[in-house]
C-alpha positions as CSV (number, residue, x, y, z in Angstrom):
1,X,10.2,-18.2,-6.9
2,X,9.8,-14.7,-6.3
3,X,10.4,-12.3,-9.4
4,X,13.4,-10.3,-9.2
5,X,12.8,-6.6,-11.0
6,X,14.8,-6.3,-13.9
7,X,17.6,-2.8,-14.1
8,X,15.2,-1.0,-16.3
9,X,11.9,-1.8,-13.8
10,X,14.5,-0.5,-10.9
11,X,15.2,2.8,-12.9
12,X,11.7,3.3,-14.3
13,X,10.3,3.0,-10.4
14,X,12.8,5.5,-9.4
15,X,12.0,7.9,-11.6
16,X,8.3,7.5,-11.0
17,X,9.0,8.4,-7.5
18,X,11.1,11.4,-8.2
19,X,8.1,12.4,-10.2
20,X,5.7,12.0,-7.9
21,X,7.3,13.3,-4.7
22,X,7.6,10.0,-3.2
23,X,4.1,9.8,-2.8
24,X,4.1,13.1,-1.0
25,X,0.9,15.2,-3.2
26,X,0.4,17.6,-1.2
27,X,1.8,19.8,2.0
28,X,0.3,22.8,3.5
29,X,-0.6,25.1,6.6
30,X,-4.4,25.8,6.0
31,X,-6.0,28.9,7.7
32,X,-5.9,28.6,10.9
33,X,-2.7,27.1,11.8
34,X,-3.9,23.5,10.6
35,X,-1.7,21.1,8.6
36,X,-2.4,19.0,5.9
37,X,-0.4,16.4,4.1
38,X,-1.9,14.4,1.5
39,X,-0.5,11.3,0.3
40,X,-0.9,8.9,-2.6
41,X,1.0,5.7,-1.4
42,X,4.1,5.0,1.0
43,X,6.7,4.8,-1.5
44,X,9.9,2.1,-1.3
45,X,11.9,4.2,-2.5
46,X,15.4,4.6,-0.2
47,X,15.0,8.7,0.0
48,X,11.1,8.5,0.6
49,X,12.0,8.5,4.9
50,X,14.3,12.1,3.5
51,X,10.7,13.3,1.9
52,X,8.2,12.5,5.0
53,X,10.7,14.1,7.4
54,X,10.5,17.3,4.9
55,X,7.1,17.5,4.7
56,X,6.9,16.8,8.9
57,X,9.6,20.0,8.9
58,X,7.0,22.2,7.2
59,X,4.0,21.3,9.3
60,X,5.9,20.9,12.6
61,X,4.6,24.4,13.7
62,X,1.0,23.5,13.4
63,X,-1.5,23.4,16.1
64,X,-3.3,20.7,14.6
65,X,-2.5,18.2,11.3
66,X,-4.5,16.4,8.9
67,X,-3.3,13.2,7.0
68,X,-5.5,12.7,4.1
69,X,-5.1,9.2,2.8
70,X,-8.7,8.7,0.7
71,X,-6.7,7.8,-2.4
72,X,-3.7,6.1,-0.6
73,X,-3.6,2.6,-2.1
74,X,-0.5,1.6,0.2
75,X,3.1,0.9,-0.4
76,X,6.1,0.3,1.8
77,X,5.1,-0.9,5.1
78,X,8.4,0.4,6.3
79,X,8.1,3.8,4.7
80,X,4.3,3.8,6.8
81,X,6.1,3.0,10.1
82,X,8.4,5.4,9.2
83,X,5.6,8.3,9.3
84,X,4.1,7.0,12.1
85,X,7.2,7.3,14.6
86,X,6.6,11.1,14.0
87,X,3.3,10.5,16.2
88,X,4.7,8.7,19.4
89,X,7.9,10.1,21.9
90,X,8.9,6.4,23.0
91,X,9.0,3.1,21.2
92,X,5.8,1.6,20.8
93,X,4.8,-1.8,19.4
94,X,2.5,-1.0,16.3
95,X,1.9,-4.8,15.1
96,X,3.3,-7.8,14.0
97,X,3.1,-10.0,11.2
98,X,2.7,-13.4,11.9
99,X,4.1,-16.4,9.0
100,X,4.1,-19.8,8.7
101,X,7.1,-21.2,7.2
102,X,8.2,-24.7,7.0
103,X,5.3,-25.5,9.5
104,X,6.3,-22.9,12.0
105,X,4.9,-20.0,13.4
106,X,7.0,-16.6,13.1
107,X,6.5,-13.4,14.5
108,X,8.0,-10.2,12.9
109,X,6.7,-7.4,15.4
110,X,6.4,-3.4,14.0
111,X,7.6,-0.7,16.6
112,X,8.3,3.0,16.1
113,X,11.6,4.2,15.0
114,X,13.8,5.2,17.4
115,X,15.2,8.2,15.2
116,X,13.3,10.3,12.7
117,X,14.9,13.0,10.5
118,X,12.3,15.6,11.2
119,X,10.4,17.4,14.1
120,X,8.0,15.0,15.7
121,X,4.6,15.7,16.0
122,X,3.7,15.6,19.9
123,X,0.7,16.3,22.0
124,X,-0.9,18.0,19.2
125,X,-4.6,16.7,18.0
126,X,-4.4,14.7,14.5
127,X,-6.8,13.4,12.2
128,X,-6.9,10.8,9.7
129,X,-8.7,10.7,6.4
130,X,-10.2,7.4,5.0
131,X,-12.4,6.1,2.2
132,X,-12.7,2.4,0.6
133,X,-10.1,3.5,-1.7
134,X,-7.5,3.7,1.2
135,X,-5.7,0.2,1.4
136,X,-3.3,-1.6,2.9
137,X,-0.2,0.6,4.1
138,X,-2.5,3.3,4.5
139,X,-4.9,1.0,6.8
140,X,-1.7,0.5,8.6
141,X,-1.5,4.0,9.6
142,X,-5.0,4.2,10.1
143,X,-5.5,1.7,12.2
144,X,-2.7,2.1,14.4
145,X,-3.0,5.7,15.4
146,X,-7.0,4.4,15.9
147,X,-5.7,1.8,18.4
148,X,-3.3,3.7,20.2
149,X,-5.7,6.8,20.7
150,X,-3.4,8.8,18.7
151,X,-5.5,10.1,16.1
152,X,-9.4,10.5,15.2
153,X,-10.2,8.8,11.8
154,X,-12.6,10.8,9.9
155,X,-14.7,9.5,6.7
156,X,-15.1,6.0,5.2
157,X,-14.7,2.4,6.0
158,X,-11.5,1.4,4.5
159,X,-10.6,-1.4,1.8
160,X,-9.9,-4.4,4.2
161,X,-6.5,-5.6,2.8
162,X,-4.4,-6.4,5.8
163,X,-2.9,-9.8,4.7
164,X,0.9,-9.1,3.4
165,X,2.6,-10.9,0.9
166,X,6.9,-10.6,0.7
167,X,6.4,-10.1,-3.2
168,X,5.7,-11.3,-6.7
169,X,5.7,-14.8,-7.4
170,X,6.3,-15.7,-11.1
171,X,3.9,-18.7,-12.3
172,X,5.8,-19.5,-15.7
173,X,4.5,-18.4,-18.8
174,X,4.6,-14.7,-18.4
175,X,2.0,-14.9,-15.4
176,X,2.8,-13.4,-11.5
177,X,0.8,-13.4,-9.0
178,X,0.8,-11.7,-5.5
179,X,0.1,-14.3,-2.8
180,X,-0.6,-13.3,1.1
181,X,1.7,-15.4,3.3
182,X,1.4,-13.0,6.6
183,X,-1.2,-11.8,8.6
184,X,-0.9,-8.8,10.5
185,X,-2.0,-8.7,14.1
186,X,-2.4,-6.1,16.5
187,X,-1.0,-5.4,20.2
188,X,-4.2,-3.8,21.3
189,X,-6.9,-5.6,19.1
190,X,-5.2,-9.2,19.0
191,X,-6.3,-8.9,15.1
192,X,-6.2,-7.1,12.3
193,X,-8.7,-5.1,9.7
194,X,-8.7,-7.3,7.2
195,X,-11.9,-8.0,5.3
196,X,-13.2,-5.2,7.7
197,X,-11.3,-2.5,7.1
198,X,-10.6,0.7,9.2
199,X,-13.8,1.8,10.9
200,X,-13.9,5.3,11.3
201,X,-14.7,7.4,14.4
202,X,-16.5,10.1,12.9
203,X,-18.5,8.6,9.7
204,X,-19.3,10.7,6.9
205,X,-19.0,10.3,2.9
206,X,-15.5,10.3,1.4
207,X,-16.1,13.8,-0.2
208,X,-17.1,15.9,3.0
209,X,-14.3,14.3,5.2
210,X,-11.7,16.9,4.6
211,X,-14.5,19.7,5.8
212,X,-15.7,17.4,8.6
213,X,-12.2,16.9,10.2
214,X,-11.1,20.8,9.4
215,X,-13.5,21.7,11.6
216,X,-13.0,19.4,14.4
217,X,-9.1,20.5,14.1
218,X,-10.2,24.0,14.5
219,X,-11.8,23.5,17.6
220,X,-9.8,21.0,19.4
221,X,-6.3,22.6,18.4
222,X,-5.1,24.6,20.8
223,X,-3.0,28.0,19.9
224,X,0.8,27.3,19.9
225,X,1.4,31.1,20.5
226,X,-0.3,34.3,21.4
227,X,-1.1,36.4,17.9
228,X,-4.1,38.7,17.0
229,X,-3.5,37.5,13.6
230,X,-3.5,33.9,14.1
231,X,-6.9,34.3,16.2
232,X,-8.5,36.0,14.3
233,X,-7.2,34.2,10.7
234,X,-9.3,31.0,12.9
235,X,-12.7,32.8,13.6
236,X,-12.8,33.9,10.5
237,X,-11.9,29.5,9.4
238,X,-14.3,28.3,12.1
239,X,-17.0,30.9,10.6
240,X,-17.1,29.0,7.5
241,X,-14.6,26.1,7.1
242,X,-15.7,25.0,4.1
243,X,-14.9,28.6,2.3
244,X,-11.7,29.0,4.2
245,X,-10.3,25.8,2.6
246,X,-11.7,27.1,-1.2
247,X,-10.0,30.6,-0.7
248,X,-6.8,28.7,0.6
249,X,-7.0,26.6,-2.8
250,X,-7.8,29.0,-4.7
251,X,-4.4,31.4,-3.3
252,X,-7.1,34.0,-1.5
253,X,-7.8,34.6,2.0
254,X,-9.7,37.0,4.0
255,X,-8.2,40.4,5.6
């Protein structure tokens, strides 16, 4: 039987979330009119859809956006589709998970959500970073936006952990165990990247993926309006990427 969480786990998760920004580490414009939200894993919490669609609000205006999830080790499947309906204008079929119960075959299929609290982000050019650490939930993301030509994947082979399981199953004695009883299959690739993983389109070592897809968003995005500033704040990124996103760390930038 699966293992119910006790009150205290329920509270104790909670408050990790809360804690933790539902996942959410980091949001920001980087020089250049470039977004960039990082994420640590797609939380279950109920208010984690009210925390993607904040951190969508404050990168809406961005010519370009970054999702960096190298040390995403997955989550709420839900909470992943929920970040990727930001990326499409109509429904769209993202995959399915296919079980066998009772000798049967079921289908549950994945589409976008038809509602999302924030902006969406539209026509805009958006990049995905991977590494082996990034599993499961984050494959999800990865992999869909891959299939669906909606974003360019930039660093390392993922994990491969595709199989889902609906939860712990207690074994008696104080022992659990988290068994795979779905496999997730996609619309465009009639499979999945388990035991694979997400293969990225531009391949290049976990630690220079950031740099490698800040320039590629600096010269594919196109300017969302006319400003001497703005053009100039991007020459001076696509000069020397690498320094623009130290000095933006570090709270400097160039005049």
């Amino acid at each position: 039987m699966q293992k119910e969480p006790t009150a205290e786990e329920k509270q104790h998760a909670r408050a990790f979330d809360l804690a933790n920004g539902h996942g959410i580490r980091s949001v920001r414009r980087l020089p250049g009119n470039i977004g960039y939200v990082d994420l640590a894993y797609f939380s279950p919490d109920l208010d984690a859809g009210t925390a993607i669609a904040a951190a969508m609000q404050l990168v809406g205006g961005t010519d370009a956006l970054i999702v960096d999830l190298r040390r995403n080790g997955g989550g709420s499947g839900e909470t992943a589709t929920a970040l990727l309906s930001y990326f499409f204008e109509e429904l769209t079929q993202l995959s399915s998970i296919v079980e066998r119960k009772n000798g049967q075959s079921l289908e549950r299929q994945k589409w976008t959500m038809p509602y999302v609290a924030g902006p969406r982000y539209l026509g805009k050019p958006v990049f995905v970073l991977t590494s082996r650490r990034t599993h499961s939930a984050a494959e999800q993301c990865a992999y869909d936006l891959k299939n669906t030509h909606r974003a360019t994947i930039v660093g390392e082979r993922s994990a491969g952990d595709a199989n889902s399981s609906t939860g712990e199953i207690a074994l008696g004695y104080g022992f659990s165990a988290l068994i795979p009883n779905g496999q997730t299959r996609s619309p465009v690739t009639h499979t999945s990247w388990e035991g694979t993983g997400v293969k990225p389109d531009v391949v290049t070592i976990a630690t220079d993926a950031l740099v490698a897809a800040y320039k590629l968003a600096l010269k594919d995005a196109a300017p969302s309006v006319e400003s001497e500033e703005l053009t100039k704040e991007r020459q001076l990124a696509l000069q020397d990427p690498q320094a623009a996103l130290a000095e933006e760390i570090n709270g400097f930038q160039k005049n």
